[in-house]
Every structure is written in C-alpha cells, then in structure tokens.
N, C-alpha and C positions, 0 to 999 in steps of 0.2 A: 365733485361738488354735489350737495345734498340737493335735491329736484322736490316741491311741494307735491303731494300726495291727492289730499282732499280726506285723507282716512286718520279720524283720530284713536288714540290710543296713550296707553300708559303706560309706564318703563321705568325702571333706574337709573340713575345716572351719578357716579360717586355717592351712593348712598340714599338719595333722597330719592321720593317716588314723584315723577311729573304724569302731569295732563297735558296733551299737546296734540297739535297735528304733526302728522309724520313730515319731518322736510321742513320745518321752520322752524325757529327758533325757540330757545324755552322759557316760559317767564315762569310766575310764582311757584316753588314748589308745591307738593300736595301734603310733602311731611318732612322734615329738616330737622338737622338735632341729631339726628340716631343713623344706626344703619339698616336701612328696610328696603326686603327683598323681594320677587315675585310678585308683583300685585297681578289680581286676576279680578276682572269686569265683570260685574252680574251680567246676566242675562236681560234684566230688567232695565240695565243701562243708568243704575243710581248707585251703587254702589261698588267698593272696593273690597276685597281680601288681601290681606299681604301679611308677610311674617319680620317681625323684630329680635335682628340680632341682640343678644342681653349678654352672653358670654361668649365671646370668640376664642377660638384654640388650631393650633395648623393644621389640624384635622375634622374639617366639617362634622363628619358624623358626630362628636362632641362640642358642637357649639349645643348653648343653651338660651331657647328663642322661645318669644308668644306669639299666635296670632294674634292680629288687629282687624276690625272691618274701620271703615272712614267713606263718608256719603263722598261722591265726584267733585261737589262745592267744598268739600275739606270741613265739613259740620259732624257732627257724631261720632267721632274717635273714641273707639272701645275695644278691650283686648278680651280675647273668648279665651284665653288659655294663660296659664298665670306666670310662665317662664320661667320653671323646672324643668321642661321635657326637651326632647329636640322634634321641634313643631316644624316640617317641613311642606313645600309645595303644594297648598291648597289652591280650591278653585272650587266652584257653585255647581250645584244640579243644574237641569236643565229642563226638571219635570212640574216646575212652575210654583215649588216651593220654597226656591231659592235658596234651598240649604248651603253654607259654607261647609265642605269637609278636607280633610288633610291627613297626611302622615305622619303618625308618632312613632319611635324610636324606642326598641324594647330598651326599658332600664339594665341589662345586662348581659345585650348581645349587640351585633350590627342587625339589626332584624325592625322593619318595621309593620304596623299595623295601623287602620284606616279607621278617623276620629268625623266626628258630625256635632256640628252644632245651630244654634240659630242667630237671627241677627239681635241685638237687643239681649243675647246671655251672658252669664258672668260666667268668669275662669270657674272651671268645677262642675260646670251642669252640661259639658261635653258626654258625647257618649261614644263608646267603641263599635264600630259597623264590623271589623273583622276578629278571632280572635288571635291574641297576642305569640299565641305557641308557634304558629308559621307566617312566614311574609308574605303581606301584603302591601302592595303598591300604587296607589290610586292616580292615574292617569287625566282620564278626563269622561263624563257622563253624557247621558242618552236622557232624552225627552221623557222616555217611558221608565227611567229612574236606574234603569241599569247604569254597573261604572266599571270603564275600561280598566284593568290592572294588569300589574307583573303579579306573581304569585307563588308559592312553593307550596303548592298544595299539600297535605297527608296523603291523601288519596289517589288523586288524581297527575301529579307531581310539578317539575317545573313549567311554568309558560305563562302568556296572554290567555285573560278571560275576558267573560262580559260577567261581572257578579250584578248579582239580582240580592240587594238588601233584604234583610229578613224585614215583617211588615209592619216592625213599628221601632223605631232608631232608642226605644228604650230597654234598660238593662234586661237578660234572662226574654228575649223576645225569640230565641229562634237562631236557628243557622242561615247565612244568605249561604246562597247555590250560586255555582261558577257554569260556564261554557267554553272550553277550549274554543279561541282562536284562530284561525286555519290558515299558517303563513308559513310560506317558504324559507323568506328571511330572517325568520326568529331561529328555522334548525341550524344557522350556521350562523349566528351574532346576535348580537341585543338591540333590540327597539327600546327608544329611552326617548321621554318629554314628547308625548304622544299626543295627536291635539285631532279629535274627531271636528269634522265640518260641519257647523249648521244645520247644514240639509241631509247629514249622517252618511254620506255616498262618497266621501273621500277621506282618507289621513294624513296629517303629513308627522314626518317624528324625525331625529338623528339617527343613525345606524351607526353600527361597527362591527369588522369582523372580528371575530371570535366571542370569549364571554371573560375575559382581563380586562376589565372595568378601567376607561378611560377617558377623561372630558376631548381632548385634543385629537384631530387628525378624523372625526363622524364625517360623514357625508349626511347630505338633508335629501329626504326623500319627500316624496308623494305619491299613494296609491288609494288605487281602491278600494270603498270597504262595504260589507256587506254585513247588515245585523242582524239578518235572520239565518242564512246559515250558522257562526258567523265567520267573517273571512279578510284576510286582506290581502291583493293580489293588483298583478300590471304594477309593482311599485317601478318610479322612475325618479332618479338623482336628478337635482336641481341647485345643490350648490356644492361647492369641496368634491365632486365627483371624483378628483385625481388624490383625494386623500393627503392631502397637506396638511403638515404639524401646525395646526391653527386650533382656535376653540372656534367651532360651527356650532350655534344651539339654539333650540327654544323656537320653534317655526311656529307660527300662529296665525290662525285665520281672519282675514278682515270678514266684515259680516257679510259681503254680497258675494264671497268665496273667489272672487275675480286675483285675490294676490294673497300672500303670503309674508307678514313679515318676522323677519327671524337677526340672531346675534351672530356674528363675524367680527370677532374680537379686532380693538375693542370699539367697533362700531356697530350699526344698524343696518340693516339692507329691508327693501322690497319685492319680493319676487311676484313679476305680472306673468298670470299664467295666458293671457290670449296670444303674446309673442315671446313670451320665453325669457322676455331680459329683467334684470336684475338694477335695481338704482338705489343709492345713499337715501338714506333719509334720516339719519344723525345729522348733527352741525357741527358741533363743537371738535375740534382737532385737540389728541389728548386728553379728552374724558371718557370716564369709561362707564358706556352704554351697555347696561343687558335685559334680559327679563321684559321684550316689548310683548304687548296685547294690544288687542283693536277693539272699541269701542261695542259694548255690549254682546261679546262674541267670548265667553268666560273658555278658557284650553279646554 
C-alpha cells in the first residue's frame, strides 16, 4: 500500500503530467489530451519542462516531440521547439538563470547533441551548447553552470564529463570544455539518468553492466560525488541490486536529500536513505507511473 510522503512532486501517469504529493491520491491533471513525458521542476519551484509526444514510432529514437514549459498552477503553456526534432530529456540549470536545456537528435545518425533555451521563447530561438559532429548527452547541471554528460568526445574520447558551456549560449560563441569524470563503474557499464544532489556531494543514477544499451534488469545506485576533482566513488545499490528483468529508472532527489524517488515499473517507490527502506507512493493499481521528480529539485 502506497504510505503519504509529505514530499511533493511531479510525474506521469498514462500520459498526463500530475502535481501531487507522493502517497496520495491524484486529482486534476497538469496537462491531458496528449502524451507528455519527463516533466522536470525548476529550481525556482514555479515552473515545469516536459517533452510532447507528436509522432510516435516503435522505436523511440524516431519519435517526433516539442518541448513545452507550463507554470505548476497549469498557466503559461508554451512550446520552445516546434516538433520536427526528436527533443528528448530536458531539465533546468541550476546556476540561477533558470535555463531549460535538452537533447536533440542528429537528423541523420542515432547521435545526439545538447539544445538551451529560455522560458518565454519561441520554437526557433533555441540554441546548440554542443556541437552536432559527436554525442552529447546532458545529464543534469551544477550551480556554477557546468553540466553533467555522456560524451564521445574527438579528442578526448568516450565517458562522463562536467562540460563548462562556452560563455555565451549564442551562435559562433566558442567551444565549451569537458572534464573527465573519474568512475570506476563507468570502465565496465553505463551510468544512465544521472541526477546530481542539491548540495552537489552525491549521485544517484541506473547502472548496467556492460555497454548493450538496455532499459530493463539496471540496478539504482548512490554514490559520491566530488566536483572538483571531478569524481564519482563509494557508489552503493539501493534498489534491483539482484538484477531482475524489471524496468528500475529515473531516481531523483527530493530537495532535503533525506530520500530518493524513483520508477519500478510500473509503479513509484521511495527510497529513505536514514534506514534504508523503501515505501509505494503510487496509488493507482494498473497505471502506469514514470518520470517522478520532487518539488523544486530540477534532475
């Protein structure tokens, strides 16, 4: 049975994006009609980012989506990308500009590259932070404007960075600079849906061993992280530890770091880190719950 929380947050549920407290019931959606994915919390605790399905296909990486931002009251519904691209996984800076940024989809590889825009712009006045020739991956961002990614560098080659945006998000400004990562468990699996903590001293993300890309059977970790070397180490499994063909995804911080909530198909869980145990906080039996966040604590 699903246990009240006290920790609000936002999620999917059969498509629609709710506002709710974790563990109670759902009332008015926040957007209905369509199929919208990931919504992710400003910082500032007033606004939404989320992406709208517009073309579905059985293979993700070809669906055809916009972003949308929409204020928490469900006021200000506007789309930043016009739904040509494949506009995945956005989420906010954290360096007090509030920027919305995301990952677009090269038009003619599986390859993506990392898009910024502002609240209040129109499809078309986005701009590219990485460029298009090698993948980039945008994770989740740092106070000081750096942003977590995957990457396949030219140079420097595969892995975890901290990229450092070139210093002005408009065209012809500059190259941003990467920092190798320094993780044990990236040399032998992939770290995926990477969610730095508030206070910037822990991670938590999915894992999988090897690097044959697959949603089902992750374990969810949490380790430490360090931004100025920069590093991630002590990681410790907290849920799927024994590797069960299940979908385990999407772990995200509430804002006082005290838990963790994350996707166990196709429900919701809590994970309280002071004793270790784990509680529902979905309701509904037979809907299906993904994509939670908590309340002003943007992935």
């Amino acid at each position: 049975a699903a246990r009240k929380t006290g920790y609000m947050g936002s999620y999917f549920v059969n498509g629609e994006i709710h506002v709710n407290e974790y563990g109670t019931p759902e009332g008015k959606p926040l957007t209905s009609g369509h199929q919208d994915f990931k919504p992710s919390w400003s910082k500032t605790g007033d606004i939404h980012v989320f992406f709208r399905r517009l073309k579905n296909d059985p293979v993700v990486t070809n669906w055809k989506t916009a972003i949308h931002i929409i204020n928490v009251d469900g006021t200000g519904l506007h789309p930043l990308s016009d739904g040509t691209h494949t506009d995945f996984n956005q989420t906010w800076t954290r360096d007090g500009t509030n920027t919305p940024i995301w990952n677009r989809k090269h038009p003619g590889k599986v390859s993506f590259y990392v898009m910024a825009s502002k609240v209040g712009a129109k499809p078309g006045q986005e701009v590219a932070l990485t460029d298009k020739s090698y993948h980039t991956w945008a994770y989740t961002c740092l106070i000081d404007g750096k942003i977590l990614v995957q990457c396949a560098h030219p140079k420097q080659g595969w892995g975890y960075f901290l990229m450092t945006p070139a210093p002005s998000v408009e065209p012809s400004s500059g190259e941003p600079s990467f920092e190798r990562i320094d993780c044990e468990l990236a040399t032998k699996g992939i770290l995926d849906r990477v969610s730095i903590s508030p206070s910037e001293t822990k991670v938590c993300f999915e894992y999988q061993k090897g690097y044959q890309y697959k949603d089902t059977g992750r374990t969810l970790y949490i380790a430490d992280f360090d931004a100025k070397k920069p590093s991630i180490t002590n990681a410790k499994a907290f849920a799927n530890e024994e590797g069960a063909n299940r979908w385990f995804a999407y772990p995200r911080w509430t804002k006082d770091e005290k838990a963790i909530v994350y996707h166990a198909s196709p429900s919701l869980y809590m994970y309280l880190l002071a004793d270790e145990s784990a509680v529902k906080v979905s309701t509904r039996d037979g809907a299906d719950y993904r994509y939670p966040h908590c309340e002003a604590t943007p992935k």
